[in-house]
C-alpha positions in Angstrom: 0.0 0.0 0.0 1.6 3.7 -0.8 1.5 6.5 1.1 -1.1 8.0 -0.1 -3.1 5.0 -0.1 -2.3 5.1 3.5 -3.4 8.4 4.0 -6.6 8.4 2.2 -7.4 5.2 5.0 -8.8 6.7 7.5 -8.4 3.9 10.2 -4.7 4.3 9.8 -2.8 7.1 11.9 -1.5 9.6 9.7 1.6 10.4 11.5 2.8 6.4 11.7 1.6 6.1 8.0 4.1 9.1 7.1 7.1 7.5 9.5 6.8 3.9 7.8 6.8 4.8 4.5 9.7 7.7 4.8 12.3 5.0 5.6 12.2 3.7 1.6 11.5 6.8 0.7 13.6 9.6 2.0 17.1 8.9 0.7 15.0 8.4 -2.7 14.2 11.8 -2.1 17.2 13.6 -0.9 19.0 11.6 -4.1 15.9 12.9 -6.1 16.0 16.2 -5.1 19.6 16.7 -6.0 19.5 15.1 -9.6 16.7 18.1 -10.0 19.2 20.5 -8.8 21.6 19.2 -10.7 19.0 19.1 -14.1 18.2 22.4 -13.3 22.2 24.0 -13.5 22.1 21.7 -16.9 19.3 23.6 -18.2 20.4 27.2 -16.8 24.3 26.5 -19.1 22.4 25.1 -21.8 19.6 28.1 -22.2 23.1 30.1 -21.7 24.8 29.0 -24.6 21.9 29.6 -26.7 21.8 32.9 -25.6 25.4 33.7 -25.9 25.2 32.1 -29.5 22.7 34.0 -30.9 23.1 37.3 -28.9 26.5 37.6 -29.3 26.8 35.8 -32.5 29.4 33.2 -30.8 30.8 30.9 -33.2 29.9 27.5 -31.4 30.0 24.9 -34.0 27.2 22.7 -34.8 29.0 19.7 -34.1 29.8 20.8 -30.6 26.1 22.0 -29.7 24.9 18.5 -30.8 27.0 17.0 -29.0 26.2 18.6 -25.7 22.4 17.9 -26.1 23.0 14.4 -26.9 24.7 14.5 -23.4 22.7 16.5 -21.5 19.5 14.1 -22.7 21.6 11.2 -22.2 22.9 12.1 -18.7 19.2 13.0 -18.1 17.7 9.8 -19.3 20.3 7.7 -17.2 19.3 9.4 -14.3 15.3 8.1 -14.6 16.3 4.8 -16.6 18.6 4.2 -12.8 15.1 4.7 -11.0 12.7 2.9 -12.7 11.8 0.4 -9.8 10.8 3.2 -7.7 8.7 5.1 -11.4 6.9 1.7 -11.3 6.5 0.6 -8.2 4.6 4.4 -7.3 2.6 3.8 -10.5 4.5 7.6 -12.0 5.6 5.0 -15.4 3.9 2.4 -17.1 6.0 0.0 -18.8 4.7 1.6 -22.3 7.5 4.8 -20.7 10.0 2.2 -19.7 10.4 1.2 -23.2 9.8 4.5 -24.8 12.9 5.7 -22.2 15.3 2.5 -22.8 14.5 3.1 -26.9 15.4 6.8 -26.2 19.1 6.0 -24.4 19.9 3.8 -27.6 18.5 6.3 -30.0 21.2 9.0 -28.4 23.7 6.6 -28.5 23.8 5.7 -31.9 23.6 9.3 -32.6 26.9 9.5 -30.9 29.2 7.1 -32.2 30.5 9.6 -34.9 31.7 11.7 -32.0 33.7 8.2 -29.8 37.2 9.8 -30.9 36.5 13.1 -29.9 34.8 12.1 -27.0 37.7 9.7 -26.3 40.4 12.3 -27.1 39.1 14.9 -24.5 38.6 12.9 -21.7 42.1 11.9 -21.0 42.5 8.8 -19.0 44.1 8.2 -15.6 48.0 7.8 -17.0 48.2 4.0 -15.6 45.7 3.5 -17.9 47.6 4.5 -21.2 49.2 1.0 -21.9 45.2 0.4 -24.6 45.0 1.2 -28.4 41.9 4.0 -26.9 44.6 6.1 -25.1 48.2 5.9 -26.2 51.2 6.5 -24.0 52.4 8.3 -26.7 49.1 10.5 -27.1 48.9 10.0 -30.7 44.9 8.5 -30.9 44.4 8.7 -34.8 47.8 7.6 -35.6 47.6 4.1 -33.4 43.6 3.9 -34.7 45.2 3.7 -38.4 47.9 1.5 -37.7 
């Protein structure tokens, strides 16, 4: 029975319904509410760099601005696709959205296999980690890739 199943009961105590149910629920929610913050500072720089693009005519490529939406929507998708037990279980998703989300993350992620290398190439590795084809000791990526 959820919470507000609980609460709509009115045999049950209010204030023991609230205390049961916030021990599954409130590190769900502190988590929750920190991913919004989180989305929120997301949206803020994104909304930013459309404004600085077209106000002050900045020449962000098209390339890069792709690429930081298929992030942003991918990072945002991970987030809920991590949760869906609790979506489900609270009756918030149906299993129609479940889908529609999982389709969504491999949708992006197609979209971004032209960008692997570039994405690989920026996000230097840890240097014990250099001795792989992906990230060079010698820091030459599209050289070793040819070889």
């Amino acid at each position: 029975m959820s919470l507000g199943q609980k609460l709509m009961d009115k045999s049950n105590d209010m204030f023991k319904a609230w205390n049961d149910e916030q021990v599954f629920g409130m590190q769900q929610l502190a988590m929750a509410y920190g991913e919004c913050a989180m989305l929120q500072f997301d949206l803020i720089f994104m909304k930013k760099i459309d404004t600085m693009h077209k106000k002050e005519h900045a020449s962000l490529k098209k390339d890069s601005k792709e690429l930081l939406y298929l992030l942003f929507n991918l990072s945002t998708l991970t987030k809920i696709e991590r949760d869906l037990t609790t979506w489900l279980e609270h009756a918030y998703f149906t299993y129609d959205h479940v889908e529609m989300i999982r389709n969504e993350i491999k949708n992006i992620l197609g979209k971004m296999k032209r960008f692997t290398a570039v994405l690989t190439d920026c996000m230097l590795p840890d240097e014990s980690l250099f001795d792989n084809m992906i990230a060079p000791n010698d820091g030459n990526l599209y050289g070793n890739i040819v070889k």
